[in-house]
VOKOLDREN-951954 format. One record per residue (C-alpha): residue number from 0; x, y, z. Coordinates in nm, 2 decimals. Layout:
NUM; X; Y; Z
...
END
This chain:
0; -1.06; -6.13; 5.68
1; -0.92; -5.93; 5.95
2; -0.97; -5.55; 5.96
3; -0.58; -5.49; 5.83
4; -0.65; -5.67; 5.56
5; -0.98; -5.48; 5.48
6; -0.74; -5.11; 5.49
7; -0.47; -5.26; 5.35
8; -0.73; -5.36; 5.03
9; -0.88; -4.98; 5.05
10; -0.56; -4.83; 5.14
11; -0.38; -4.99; 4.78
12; -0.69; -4.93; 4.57
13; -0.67; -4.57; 4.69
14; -0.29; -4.57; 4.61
15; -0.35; -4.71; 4.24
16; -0.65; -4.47; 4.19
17; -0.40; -4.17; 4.30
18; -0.15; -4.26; 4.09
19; -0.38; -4.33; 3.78
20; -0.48; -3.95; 3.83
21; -0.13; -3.82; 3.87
22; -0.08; -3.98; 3.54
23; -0.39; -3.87; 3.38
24; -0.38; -3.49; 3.50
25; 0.05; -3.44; 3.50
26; 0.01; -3.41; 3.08
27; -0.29; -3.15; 3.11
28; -0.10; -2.97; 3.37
29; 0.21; -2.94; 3.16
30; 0.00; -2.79; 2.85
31; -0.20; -2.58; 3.07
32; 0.09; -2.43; 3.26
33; 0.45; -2.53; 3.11
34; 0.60; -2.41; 3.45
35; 0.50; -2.75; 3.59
36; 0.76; -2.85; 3.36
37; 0.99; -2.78; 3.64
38; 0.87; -3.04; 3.81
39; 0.97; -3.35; 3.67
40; 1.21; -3.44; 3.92
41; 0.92; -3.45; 4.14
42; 0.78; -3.62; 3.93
43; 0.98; -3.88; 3.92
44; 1.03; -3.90; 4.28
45; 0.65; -3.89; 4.31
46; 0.63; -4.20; 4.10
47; 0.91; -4.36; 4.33
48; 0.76; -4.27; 4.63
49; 0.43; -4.46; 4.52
50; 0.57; -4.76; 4.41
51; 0.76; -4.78; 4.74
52; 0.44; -4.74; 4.94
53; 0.18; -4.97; 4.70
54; 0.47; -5.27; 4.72
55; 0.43; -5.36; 5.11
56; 0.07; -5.24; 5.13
57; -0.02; -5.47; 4.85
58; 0.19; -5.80; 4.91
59; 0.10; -5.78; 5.28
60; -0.27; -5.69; 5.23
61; -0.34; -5.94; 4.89
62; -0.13; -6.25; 5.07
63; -0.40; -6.22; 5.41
64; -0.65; -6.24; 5.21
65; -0.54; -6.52; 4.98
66; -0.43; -6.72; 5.26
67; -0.78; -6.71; 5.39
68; -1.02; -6.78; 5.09
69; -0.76; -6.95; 4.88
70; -0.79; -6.77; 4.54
71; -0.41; -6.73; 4.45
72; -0.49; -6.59; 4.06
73; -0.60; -6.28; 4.26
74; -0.26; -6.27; 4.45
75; -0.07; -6.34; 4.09
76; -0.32; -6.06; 3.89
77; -0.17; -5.80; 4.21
78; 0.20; -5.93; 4.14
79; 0.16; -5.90; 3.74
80; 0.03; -5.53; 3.84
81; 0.29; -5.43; 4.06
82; 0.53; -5.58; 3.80
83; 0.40; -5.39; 3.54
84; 0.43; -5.05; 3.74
85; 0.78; -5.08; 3.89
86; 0.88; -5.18; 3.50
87; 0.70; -4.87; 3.40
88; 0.85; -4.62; 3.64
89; 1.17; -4.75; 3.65
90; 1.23; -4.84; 3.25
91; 0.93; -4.71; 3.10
92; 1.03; -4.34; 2.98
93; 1.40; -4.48; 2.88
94; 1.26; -4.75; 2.66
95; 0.89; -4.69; 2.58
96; 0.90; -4.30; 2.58
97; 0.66; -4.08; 2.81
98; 0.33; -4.20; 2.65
99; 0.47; -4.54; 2.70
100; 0.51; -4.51; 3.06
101; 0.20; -4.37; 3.12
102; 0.07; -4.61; 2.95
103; 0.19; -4.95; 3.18
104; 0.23; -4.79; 3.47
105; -0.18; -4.70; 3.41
106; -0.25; -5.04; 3.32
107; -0.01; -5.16; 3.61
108; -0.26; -4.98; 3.85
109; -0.54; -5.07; 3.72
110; -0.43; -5.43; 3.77
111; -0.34; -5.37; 4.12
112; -0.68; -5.16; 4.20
113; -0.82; -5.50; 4.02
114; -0.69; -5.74; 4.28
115; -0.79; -5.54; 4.55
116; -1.13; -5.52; 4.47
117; -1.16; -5.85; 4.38
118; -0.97; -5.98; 4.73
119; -1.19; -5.72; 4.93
120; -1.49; -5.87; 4.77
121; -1.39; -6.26; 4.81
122; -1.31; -6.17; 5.21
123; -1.65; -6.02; 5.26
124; -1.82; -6.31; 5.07
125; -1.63; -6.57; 5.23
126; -1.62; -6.40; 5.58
127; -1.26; -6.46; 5.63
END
């Protein structure tokens, strides 16, 4: 695998390990200072903003390495992830309520950080 295929893999784990954090710590934050409160548009904009960035780094960066070693049900775990965090962000709170949204878009991540690791590790081991 080429080198923009090796960051692209590091650079989406790094965005699904961010995001799992923001949605993690954003809950203690609000208990331990209720000013942060304020912040939910940001919030919200911060979730955006993720999503918009994890969407071209991880199609782009799971589809070179699955052309190379072949393994599409790592390409398909990424797109079930990223489906399950863009359903999260954007209809998540409306219909599953806060702890509901944290919940998938958690689990979305975590199925994105997944795919990564597993396409990162079939590249090396395949010496694409």
């Amino acid at each position: 695998m080429n080198r923009l295929g090796n960051l692209l893999d590091k650079t989406a784990i790094g965005i699904s390990i961010a995001c799992g954090i923001h949605c993690l710590l954003l809950p203690v934050a609000l208990v331990a200072a209720p000013s942060t409160a304020l912040l939910a548009s940001v919030d919200e904009s911060l979730h955006q903003a993720l999503i918009l960035l994890v969407l071209p780094v991880s199609l782009i960066g799971l589809s070179l390495g699955c052309r190379q070693h072949r393994q599409w049900p790592i390409f398909m775990l990424g797109i079930l992830g990223i489906l399950v965090s863009v359903g999260s962000v954007l209809l998540g709170h409306d219909f599953l309520g806060e702890s509901g949204e944290i919940a998938g878009t958690l689990v979305g991540a975590s199925l994105i950080c997944a795919s990564h690791i597993q396409n990162y590790r079939r590249c090396r081991a395949d010496a694409c």
